[in-house]
C-alpha positions as CSV (number, residue, x, y, z in Angstrom):
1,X,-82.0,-40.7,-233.0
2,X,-79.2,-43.1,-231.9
3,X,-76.4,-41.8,-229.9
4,X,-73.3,-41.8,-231.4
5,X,-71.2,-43.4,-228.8
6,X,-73.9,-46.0,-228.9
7,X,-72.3,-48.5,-231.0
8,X,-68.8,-48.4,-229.6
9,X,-70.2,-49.2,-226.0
10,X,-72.0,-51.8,-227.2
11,X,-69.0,-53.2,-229.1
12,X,-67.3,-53.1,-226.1
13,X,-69.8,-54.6,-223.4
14,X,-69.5,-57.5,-226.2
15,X,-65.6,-57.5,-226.1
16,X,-65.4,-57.8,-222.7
17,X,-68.0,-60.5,-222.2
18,X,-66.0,-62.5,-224.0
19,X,-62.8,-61.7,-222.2
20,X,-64.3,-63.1,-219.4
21,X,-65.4,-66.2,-220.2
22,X,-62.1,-68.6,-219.7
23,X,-62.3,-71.8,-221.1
24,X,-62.2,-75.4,-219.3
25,X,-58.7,-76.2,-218.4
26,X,-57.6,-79.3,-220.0
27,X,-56.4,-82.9,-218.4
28,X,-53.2,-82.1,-216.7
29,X,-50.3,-83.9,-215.0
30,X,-49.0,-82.3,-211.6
31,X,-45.7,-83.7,-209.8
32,X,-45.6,-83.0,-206.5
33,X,-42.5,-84.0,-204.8
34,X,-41.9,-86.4,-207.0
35,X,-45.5,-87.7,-207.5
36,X,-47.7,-87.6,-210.5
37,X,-51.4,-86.9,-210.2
38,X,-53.9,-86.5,-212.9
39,X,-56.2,-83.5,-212.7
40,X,-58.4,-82.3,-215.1
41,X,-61.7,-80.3,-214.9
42,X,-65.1,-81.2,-215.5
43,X,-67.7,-78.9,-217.3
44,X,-69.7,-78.3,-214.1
45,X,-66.4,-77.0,-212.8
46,X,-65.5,-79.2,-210.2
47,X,-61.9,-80.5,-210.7
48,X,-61.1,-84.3,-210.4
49,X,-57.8,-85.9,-208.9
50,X,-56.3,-89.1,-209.5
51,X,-52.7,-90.5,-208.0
52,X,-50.9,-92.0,-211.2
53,X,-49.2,-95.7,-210.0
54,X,-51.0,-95.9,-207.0
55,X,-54.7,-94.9,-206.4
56,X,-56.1,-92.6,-203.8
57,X,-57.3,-94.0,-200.6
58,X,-60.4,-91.8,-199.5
59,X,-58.3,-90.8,-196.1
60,X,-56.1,-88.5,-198.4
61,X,-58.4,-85.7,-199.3
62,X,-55.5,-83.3,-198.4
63,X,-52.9,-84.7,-200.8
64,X,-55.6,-84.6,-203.7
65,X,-56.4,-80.8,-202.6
66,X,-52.0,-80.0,-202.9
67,X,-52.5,-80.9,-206.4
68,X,-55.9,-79.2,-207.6
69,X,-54.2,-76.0,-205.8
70,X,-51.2,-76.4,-208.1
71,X,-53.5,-77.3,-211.1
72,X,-55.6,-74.0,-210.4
73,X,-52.7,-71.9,-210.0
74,X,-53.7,-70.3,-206.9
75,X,-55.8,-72.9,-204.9
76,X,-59.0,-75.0,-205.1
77,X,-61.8,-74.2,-203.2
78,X,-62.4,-77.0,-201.4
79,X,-65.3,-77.5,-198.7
80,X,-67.3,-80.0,-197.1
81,X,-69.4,-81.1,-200.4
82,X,-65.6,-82.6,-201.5
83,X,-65.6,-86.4,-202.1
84,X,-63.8,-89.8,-202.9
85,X,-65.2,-91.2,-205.8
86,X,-63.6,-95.1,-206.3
87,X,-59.8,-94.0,-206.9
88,X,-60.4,-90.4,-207.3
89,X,-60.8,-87.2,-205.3
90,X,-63.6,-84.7,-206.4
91,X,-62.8,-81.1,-205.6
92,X,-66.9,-79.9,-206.0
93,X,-65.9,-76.2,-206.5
94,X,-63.6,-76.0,-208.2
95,X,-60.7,-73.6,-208.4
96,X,-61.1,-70.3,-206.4
């Protein structure tokens, strides 16, 4: 014999898988004192940077990572596997 609480707890493990999953951000643009970058996120997660007007040169890692912190609200979660990919920065993890 089933329990009866059975079905509401599995209704709700269901619900709340779902409300956990958070879809891919889209393509964004960021102005940072008066700057434009484009930042979008990939499906592996890692978020991608690009200056808008003048590319990235791969010495500015830390102005790319100002504006994946703004896109991800609270900061990216950048580490040593970060890298400069032609005019584009490549935050590997993503946001934190």
């Amino acid at each position: 014999m089933m329990h009866p609480g059975f079905p509401l707890t599995v209704c709700a493990l269901v619900l709340s898988a779902c409300a956990t999953s958070v879809p891919p951000l889209p393509r964004a643009p960021i102005v940072l004192d008066g700057v434009s970058y484009d930042v979008a996120k990939r499906p592996t997660g890692a978020v991608e940077v690009s200056r808008i007007g003048r590319p990235f040169e791969n010495w500015e890692g830390q102005e790319a990572r100002r504006a994946a912190d703004r896109f991800c609200v609270t900061r990216a979660k950048t580490s040593i596997k970060d890298r400069f990919q032609g005019s584009t920065w490549l935050i590997v993890e993503g946001c934190a």
